[in-house]
C-alpha positions as CSV (number, residue, x, y, z in Angstrom):
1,X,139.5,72.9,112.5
2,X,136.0,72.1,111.3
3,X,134.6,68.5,111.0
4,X,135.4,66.7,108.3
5,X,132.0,65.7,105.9
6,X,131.2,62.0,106.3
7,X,132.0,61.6,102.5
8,X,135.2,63.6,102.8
9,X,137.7,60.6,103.9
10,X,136.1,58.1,101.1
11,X,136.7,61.1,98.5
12,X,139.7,61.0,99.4
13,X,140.1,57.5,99.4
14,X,139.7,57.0,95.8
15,X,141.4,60.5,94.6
16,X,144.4,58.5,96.3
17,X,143.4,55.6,94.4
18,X,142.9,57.3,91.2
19,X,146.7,58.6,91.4
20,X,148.3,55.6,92.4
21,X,146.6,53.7,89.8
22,X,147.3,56.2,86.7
23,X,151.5,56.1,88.1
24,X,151.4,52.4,88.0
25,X,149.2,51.2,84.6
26,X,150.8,49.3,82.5
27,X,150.1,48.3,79.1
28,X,150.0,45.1,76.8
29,X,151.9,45.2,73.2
30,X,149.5,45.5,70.7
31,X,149.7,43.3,67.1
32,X,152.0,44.9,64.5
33,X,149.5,46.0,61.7
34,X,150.4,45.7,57.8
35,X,149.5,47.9,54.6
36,X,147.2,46.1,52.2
37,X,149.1,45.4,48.7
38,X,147.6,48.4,47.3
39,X,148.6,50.9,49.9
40,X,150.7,53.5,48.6
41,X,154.4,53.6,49.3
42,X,155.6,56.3,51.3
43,X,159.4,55.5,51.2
44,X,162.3,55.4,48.9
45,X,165.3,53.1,50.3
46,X,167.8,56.3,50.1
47,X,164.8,58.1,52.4
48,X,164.9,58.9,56.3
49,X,161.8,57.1,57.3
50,X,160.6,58.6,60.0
51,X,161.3,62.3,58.0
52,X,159.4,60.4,55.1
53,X,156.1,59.6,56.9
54,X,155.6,62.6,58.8
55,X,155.9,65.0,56.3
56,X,154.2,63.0,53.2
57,X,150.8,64.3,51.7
58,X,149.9,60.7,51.1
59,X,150.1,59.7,55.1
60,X,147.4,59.9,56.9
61,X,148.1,62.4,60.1
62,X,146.5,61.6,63.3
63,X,146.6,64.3,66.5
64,X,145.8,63.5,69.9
65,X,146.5,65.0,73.0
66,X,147.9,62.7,75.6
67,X,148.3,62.8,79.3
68,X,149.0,60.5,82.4
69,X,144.5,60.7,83.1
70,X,143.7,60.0,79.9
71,X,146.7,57.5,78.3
72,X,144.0,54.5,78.7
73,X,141.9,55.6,76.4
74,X,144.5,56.8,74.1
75,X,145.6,53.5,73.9
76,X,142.4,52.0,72.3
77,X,142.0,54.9,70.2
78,X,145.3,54.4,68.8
79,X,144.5,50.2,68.4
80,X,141.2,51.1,67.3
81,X,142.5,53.3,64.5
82,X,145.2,50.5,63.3
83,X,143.3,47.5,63.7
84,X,140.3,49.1,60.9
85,X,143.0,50.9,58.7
86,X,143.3,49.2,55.1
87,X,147.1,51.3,55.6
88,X,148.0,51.2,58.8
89,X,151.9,51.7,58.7
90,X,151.1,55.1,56.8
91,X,149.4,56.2,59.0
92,X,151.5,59.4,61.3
93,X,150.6,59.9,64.4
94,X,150.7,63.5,66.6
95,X,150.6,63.1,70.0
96,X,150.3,66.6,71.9
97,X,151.5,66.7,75.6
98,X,152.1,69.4,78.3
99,X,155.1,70.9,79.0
100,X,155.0,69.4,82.4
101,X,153.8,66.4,81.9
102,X,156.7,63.7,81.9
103,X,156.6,63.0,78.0
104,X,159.5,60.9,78.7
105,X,157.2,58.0,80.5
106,X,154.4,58.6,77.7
107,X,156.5,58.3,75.0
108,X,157.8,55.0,76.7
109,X,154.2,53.9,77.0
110,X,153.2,54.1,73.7
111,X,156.3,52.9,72.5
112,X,156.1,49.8,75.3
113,X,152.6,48.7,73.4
114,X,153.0,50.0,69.6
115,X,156.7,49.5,69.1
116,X,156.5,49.5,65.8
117,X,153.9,53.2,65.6
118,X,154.9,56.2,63.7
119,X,154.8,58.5,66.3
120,X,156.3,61.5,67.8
121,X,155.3,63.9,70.9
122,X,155.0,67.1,71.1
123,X,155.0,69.4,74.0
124,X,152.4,72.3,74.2
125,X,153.3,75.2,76.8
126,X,150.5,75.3,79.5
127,X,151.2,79.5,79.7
128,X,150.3,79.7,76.3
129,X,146.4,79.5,77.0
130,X,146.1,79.0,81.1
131,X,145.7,82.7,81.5
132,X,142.7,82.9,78.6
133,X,140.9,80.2,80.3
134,X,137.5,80.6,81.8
135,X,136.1,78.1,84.6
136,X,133.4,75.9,82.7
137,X,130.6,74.0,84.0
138,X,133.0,70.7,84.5
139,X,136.3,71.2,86.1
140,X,137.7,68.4,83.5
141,X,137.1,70.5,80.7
142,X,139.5,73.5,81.8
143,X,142.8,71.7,81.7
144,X,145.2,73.7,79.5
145,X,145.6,70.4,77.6
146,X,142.0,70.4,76.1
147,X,142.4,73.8,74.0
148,X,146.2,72.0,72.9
149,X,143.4,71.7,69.5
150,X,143.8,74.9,69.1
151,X,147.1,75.3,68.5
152,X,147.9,72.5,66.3
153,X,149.0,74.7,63.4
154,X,151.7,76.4,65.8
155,X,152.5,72.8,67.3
156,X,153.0,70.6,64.4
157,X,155.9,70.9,61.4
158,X,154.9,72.8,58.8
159,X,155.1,70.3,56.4
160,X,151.8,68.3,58.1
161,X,149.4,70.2,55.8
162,X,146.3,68.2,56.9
163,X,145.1,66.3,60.4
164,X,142.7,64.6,61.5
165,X,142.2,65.9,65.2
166,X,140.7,62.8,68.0
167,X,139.5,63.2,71.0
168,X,141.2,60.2,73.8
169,X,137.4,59.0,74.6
170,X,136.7,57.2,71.3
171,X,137.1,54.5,69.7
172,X,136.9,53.7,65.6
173,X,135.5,50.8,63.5
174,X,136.2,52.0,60.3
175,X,139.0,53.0,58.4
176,X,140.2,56.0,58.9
177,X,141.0,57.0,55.5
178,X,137.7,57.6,54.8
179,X,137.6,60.3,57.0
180,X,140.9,61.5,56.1
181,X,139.6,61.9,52.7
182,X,136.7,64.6,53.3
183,X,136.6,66.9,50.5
184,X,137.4,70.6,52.4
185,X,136.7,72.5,49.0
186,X,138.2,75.6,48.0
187,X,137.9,77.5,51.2
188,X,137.1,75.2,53.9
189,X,139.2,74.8,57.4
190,X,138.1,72.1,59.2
191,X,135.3,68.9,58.3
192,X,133.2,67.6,61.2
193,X,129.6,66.0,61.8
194,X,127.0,68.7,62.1
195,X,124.3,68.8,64.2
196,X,121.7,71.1,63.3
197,X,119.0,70.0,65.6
198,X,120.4,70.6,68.8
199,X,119.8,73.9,70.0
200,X,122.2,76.3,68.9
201,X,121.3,79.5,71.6
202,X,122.3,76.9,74.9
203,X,125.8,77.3,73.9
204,X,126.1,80.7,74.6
205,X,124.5,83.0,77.5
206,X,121.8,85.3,77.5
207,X,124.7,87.9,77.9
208,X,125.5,87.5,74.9
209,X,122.3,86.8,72.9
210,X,121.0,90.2,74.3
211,X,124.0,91.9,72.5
212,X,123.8,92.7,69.0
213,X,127.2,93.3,68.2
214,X,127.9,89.6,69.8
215,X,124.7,88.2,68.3
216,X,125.3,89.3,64.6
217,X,128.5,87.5,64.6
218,X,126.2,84.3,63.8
219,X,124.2,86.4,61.0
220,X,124.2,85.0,57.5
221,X,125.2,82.1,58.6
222,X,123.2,78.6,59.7
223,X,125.8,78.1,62.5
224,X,124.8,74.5,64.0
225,X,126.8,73.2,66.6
226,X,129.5,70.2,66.1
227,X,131.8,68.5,68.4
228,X,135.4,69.5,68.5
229,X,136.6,65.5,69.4
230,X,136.7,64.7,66.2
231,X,138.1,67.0,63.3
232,X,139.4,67.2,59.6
233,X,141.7,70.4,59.5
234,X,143.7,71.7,56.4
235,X,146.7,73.5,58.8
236,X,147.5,75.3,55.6
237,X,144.4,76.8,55.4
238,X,144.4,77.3,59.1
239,X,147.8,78.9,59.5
240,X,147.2,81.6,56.5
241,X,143.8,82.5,57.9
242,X,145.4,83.0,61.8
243,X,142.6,81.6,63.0
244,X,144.3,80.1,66.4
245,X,144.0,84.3,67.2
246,X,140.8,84.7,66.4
247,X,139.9,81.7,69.1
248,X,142.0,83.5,71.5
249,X,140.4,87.0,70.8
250,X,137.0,84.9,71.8
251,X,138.7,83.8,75.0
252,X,140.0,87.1,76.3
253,X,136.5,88.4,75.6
254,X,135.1,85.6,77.7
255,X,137.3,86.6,80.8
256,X,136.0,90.1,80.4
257,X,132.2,88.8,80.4
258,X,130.8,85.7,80.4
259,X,129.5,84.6,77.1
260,X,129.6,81.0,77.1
261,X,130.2,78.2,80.1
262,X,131.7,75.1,78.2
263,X,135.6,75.5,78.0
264,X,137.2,75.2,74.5
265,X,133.8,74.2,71.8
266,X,132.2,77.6,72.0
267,X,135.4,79.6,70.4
268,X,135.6,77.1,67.8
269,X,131.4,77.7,67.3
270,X,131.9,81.0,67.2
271,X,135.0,81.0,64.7
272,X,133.8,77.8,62.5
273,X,130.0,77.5,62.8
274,X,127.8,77.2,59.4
275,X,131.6,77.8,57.8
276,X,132.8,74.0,58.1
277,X,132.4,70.8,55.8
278,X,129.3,68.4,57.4
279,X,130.6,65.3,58.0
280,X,128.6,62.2,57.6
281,X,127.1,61.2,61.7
282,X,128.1,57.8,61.7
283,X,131.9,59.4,62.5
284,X,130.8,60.9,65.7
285,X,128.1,59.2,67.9
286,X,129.2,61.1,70.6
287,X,127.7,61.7,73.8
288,X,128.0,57.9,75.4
289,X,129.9,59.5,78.6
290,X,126.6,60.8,79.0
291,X,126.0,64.6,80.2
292,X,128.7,67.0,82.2
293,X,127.3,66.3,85.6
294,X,126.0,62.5,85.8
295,X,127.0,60.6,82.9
296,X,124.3,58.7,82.3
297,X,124.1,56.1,79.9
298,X,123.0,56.7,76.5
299,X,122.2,54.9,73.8
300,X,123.8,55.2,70.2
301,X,122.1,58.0,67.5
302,X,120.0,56.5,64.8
303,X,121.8,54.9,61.7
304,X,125.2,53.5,60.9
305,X,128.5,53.4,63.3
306,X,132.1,54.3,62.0
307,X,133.2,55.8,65.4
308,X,132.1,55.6,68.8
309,X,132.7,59.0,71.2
310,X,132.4,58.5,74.8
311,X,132.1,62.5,74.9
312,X,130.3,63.6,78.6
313,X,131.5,62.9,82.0
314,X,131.1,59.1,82.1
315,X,134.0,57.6,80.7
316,X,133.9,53.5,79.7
317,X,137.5,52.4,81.4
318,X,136.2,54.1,85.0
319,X,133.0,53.1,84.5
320,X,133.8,48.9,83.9
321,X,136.2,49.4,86.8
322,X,133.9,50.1,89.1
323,X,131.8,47.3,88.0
324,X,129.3,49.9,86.8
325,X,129.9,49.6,82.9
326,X,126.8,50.8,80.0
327,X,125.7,48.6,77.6
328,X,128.0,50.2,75.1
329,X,131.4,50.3,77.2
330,X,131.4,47.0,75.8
331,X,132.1,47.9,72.7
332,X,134.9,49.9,73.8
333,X,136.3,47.0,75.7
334,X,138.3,44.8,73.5
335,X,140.4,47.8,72.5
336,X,141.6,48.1,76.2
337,X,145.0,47.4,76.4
338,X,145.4,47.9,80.3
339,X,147.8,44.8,81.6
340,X,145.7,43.9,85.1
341,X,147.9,42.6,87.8
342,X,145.5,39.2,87.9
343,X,145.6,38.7,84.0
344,X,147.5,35.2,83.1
345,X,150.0,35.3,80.0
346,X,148.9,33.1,77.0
């Protein structure tokens, strides 16, 4: 047997650690949140509730995928979200898990800390999308979980005819409704910051640049990149125009030659670029995990702040627990609803 590296046993070290800590986090109950007096009512007293809520045009649906690695930051996203709504208890949310994930202890979890949450998980078959993904340029990014966005048209009740999709690495300070209230016009799927400025060709290969068929698919349209983590979709729209198939078709041609190198944004580009709704910047200042390979800190995008994205490899909880935080994981912070085995009750 060959030498282990010197950095192989500390490696292994905290993979261990990283395990034993994700099977043993527990969570503090968050404050119950109330409507304001002019929230609309969503419920008749001869109504089922929970049927009430998840299938009313006048809630506000919220999707997220959740998992055992990421259930942290799902847990401030999800305080975040309540604690700046002006209607919290409309509010639905979507939770999407994997099939083999133990939804069972998740559901638990976010029952244990928002026991009073309109909520309800789903499970999303791995198979359905392992075998179309291509490796990417960060290992984190080709989990079957992260293309679960995908599929939310197939995943959640017909009667959800809009969602707002989040990413787990964010956090908001403004009310949601706002978002939820983006004007999709006649035609349009899906609402999301735009950002024209970045450049657009770095998304794709030179394989596919150098091909016209693949290369007109952008023509006649000012196709500018946006980030998937945070999304207004009308399922309606999304369901008659079968566009979950044409993401797929882009993925099977991916494992027959490389086009792109970063997992599930470049089908969506290629489906939804210069086709979707801009959304104003201040609900995405992404990029504060940094880049894919170091996660460097970053600071916040000119202008004003309605939702903070932790988007890169650098994420705020792993970063404050290794005593290594950016100035902005403190802003993320005070959402943090992890119970620490030292904290004192009050």
């Amino acid at each position: 047997m060959p030498p282990k590296s010197p950095l192989f046993f500390p490696f292994l070290l905290l993979t261990l650690l990283t395990i034993i800590t994700n099977a043993t986090q527990h969570f503090k109950e968050a404050p119950q949140f109330y409507n304001s007096p002019d929230c609309p009512s969503l419920f008749c007293d001869d109504e089922d509730t929970e049927t009430t809520v998840f299938c009313s045009d006048q809630a506000i649906h919220v999707a997220m995928t959740l998992d055992s690695t990421y259930i942290r930051g799902s847990m401030a996203a999800v305080l975040s979200v309540l604690q700046h709504s002006s209607c919290p208890q409309n509010i639905a949310f979507h939770f999407v898990a994997s099939a083999s994930a133990n939804t069972s202890l998740l559901r638990a979890t976010i029952s244990s800390s928002f026991p009073y949450l309109n909520f309800r998980v789903y499970s999303f078959d791995d198979s359905a999308v392992s075998g179309l993904i291509s490796t990417s340029i960060r290992s984190a990014l080709d989990c079957p979980l992260n293309y679960a966005r995908s599929y939310l048209a197939n995943i959640l009740p017909l009667c959800v005819r809009r969602v707002v999709y989040l990413d787990s690495d964010l956090v908001l300070v403004d009310d949601i409704a706002k978002l939820a209230a983006t004007d999709l016009g006649k035609n349009s799927v899906l609402a999301a910051p735009e950002y024209c400025n970045a450049n657009f060709t770095l998304y794709f290969t030179p394989s596919f640049w150098s091909n016209p068929s693949l290369s007109l698919t952008f023509a006649n349209r000012k196709a500018c990149y946006f980030n998937t983590g945070v999304m207004v979709i009308d399922l309606d729209r999304w369901r008659g125009g079968d566009y979950t198939t044409k993401i797929e078709e882009w993925m099977e041609l991916q494992k027959r030659m490389r086009i792109y190198e970063l997992g599930s944004l470049p089908p969506f580009l290629l489906v939804f670029a210069g086709n979707i709704v801009p959304v104003d910047h201040r609900w995405n200042q992404h990029g504060l995990g940094g880049d894919n390979f170091r996660g460097l800190c970053r600071d916040l995008h000119p202008g004003p702040v309605s939702l903070l994205h932790w988007s890169g490899k650098g994420k705020p909880w792993a970063r404050l627990d290794a005593n290594r935080p950016c100035p902005l994981d403190a802003l993320w912070a005070p959402y943090d609803l992890l119970q620490t085995p030292f904290a004192l009750d009050s």
